[in-house]
C-alpha positions in Angstrom: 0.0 0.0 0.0 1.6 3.5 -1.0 2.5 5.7 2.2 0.1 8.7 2.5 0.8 12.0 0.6 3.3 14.2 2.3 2.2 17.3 3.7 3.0 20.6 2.1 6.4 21.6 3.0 6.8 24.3 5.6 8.4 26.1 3.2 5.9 25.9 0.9 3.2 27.1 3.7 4.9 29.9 4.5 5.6 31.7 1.3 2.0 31.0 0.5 0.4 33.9 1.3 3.3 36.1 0.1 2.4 34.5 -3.1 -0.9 35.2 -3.1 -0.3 38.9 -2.6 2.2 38.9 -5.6 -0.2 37.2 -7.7 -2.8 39.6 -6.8 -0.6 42.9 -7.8 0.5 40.8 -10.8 -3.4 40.6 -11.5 -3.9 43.8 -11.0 -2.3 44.9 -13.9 -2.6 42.3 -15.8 -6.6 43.4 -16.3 -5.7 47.0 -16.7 -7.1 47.7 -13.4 -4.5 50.6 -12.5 -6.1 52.4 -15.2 -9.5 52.6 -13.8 -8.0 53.4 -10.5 -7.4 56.9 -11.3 -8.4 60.7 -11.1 -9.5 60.1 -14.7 -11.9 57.3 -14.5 -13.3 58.5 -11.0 -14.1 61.5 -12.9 -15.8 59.4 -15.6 -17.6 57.2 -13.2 -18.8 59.5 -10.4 -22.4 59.4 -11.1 -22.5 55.8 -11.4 -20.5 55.7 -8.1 -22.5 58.0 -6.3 -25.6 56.1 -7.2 -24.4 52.9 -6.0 -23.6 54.5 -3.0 -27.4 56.0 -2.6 -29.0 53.4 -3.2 -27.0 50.3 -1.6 -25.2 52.3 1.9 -24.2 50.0 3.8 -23.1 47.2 1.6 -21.3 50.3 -0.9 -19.4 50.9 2.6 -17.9 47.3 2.9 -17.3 47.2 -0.7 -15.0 50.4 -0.6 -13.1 49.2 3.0 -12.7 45.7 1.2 -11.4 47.3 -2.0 -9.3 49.7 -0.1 -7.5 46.6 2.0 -6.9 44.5 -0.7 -5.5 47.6 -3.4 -3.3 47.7 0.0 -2.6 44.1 0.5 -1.5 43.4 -3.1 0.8 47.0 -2.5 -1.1 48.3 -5.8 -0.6 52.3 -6.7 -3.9 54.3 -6.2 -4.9 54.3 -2.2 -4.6 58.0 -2.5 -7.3 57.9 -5.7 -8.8 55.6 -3.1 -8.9 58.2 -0.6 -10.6 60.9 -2.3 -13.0 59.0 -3.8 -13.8 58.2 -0.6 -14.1 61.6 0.7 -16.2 62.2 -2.5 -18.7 59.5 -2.2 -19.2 59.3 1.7 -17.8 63.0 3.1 -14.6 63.7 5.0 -15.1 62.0 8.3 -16.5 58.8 7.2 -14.2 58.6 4.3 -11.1 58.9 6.7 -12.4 56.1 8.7 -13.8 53.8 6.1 -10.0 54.2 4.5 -7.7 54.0 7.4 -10.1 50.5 8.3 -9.1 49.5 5.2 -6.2 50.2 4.6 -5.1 48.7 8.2 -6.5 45.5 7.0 -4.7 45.5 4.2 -1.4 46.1 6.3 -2.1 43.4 8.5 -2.3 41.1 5.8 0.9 42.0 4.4 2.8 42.4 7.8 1.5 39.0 8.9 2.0 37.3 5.3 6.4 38.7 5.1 6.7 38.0 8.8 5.6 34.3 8.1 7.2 33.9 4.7 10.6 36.1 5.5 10.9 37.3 8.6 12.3 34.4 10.3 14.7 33.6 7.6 16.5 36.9 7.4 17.0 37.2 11.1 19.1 34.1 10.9 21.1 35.1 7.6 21.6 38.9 7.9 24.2 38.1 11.3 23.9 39.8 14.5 23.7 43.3 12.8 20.0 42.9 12.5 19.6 41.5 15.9 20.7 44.3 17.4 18.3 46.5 15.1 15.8 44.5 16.2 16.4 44.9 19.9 16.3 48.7 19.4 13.3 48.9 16.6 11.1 46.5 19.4 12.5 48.4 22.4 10.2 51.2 21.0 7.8 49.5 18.5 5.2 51.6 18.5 6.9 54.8 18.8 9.4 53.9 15.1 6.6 52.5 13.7 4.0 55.5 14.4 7.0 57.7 13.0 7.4 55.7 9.8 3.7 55.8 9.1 3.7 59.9 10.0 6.0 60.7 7.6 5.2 60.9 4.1 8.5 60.6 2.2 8.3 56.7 3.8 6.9 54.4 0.9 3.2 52.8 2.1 4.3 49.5 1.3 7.8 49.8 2.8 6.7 50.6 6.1 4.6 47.5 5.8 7.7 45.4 5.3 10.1 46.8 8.0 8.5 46.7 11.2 7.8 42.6 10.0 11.2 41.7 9.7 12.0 43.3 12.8 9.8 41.3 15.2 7.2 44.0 15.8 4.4 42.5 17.8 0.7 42.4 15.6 -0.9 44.2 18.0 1.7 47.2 18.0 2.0 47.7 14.7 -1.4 47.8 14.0 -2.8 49.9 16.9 0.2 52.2 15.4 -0.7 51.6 11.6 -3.9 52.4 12.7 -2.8 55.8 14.5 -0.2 56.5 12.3 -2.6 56.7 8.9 -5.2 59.3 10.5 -3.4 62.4 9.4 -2.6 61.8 5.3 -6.0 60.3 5.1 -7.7 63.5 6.5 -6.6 65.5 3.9 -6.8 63.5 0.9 -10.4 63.0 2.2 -10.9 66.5 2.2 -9.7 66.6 -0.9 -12.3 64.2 -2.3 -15.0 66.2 0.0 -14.6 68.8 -2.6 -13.7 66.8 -5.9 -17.7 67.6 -7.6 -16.7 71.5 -7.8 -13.4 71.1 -8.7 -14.3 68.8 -11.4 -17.7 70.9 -12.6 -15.3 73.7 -12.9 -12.7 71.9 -15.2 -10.0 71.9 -13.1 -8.1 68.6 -11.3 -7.2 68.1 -7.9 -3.9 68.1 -5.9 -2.7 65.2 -4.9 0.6 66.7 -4.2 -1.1 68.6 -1.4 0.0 66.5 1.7 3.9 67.5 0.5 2.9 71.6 0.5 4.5 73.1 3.9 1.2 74.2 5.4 0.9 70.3 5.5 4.1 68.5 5.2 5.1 70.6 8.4 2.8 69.9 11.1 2.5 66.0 10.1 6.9 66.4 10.9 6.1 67.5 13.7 3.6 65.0 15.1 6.6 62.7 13.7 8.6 64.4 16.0 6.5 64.0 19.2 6.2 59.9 18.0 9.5 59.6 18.7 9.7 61.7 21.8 9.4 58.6 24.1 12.9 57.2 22.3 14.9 60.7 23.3 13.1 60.7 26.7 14.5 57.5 27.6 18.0 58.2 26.1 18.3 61.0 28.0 17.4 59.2 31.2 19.6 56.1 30.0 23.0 59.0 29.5 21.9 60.4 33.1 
């Protein structure tokens, strides 16, 4: 009688879900998707979207915090399209928290899916360099993380990455994720908030807004206060 088929190999299991997220921004392009995730075809489709919305609420809710996590899950341009959309279709408030729900969802998933796949395996090859980066980056978690996500030079899907790899606890990165994504998704909200004018009289957006100094500024400084905790300590630590 032939032995039982073998499991799946760990290896296998653990790069699974990294997979799947690669296979999804492969998709993503692969049906011209990133073109309808634009200024251009929200401009096109904003009746039609707006309707939906009217007439369905609470399921067009969940369908824009599911689309939102997985654009973020498969690290796919277009969360800031996805933003003001947002604050087009549902107002300023509720878009900001229908998009930071998503797209802490979406971070979960990849945080989770490169700390199973990679994280274990490039702590053991990269040497004790790492491990000491590690001790440091968990020593204060939530304050590098909350920092990371503040500033908005930091790539989205980067920050999704790094605090994985260096044994961030779930909970801490996405209480901080979660914290940290407030601010930019306020004002690209409020951008969307006022997208029907703009767009009835002919002109287009700015989504280089959040980079302006009136805005850039203040989110550097609550960047600043994130990692206040860190100096506070190393000043105690030199004392």
């Amino acid at each position: 009688m032939d032995a039982p088929a073998a499991s799946s190999p760990p290896l296998l299991r653990r790069l699974l879900p990294l997979l799947l997220l690669a296979a999804g921004f492969a998709a993503f392009f692969a049906l011209g998707l990133d073109r309808q995730l634009s200024l251009a075809a929200l401009a096109r489709h904003r009746a039609d979207l707006a309707g939906f919305v009217a007439a369905q609420g609470a399921v067009a809710v969940l369908a824009y915090i599911g689309v939102y996590a997985l654009s973020v899950a498969f690290s796919v341009p277009g969360a800031t399209v996805l933003t003001v959309a947002g604050g087009f279709l549902f107002g300023t408030l509720p878009a900001t928290a229908y998009a930071v729900t998503g797209a802490t969802l979406g971070a979960v998933a990849v945080f989770l899916a490169a700390r199973s796949a990679l994280g274990g395996a490039l702590r053991e090859r990269a040497g004790p360099w790492i491990a000491r980066l590690e001790s440091g980056f968990r020593e204060h978690a939530f304050s590098y993380t909350l920092f990371l996500r503040l500033v908005p030079l930091f790539p989205f899907w980067l920050v999704n990455l790094v605090p994985a790899f260096l044994g961030v606890p779930l909970r801490t990165y996405a209480f901080a994720t979660l914290i940290g994504i407030v601010p930019g998704g306020l004002v690209y909200a409020s951008v969307g908030n006022g997208l029907g004018a703009v767009l009835d009289a002919g002109g287009t957006p700015d989504l280089g807004l959040i980079f302006a100094p009136e805005v850039l500024f203040p989110l550097l400084g609550l960047a600043a206060l994130a990692l206040l905790p860190v100096a506070v300590k190393a000043w105690r630590d030199r004392a």
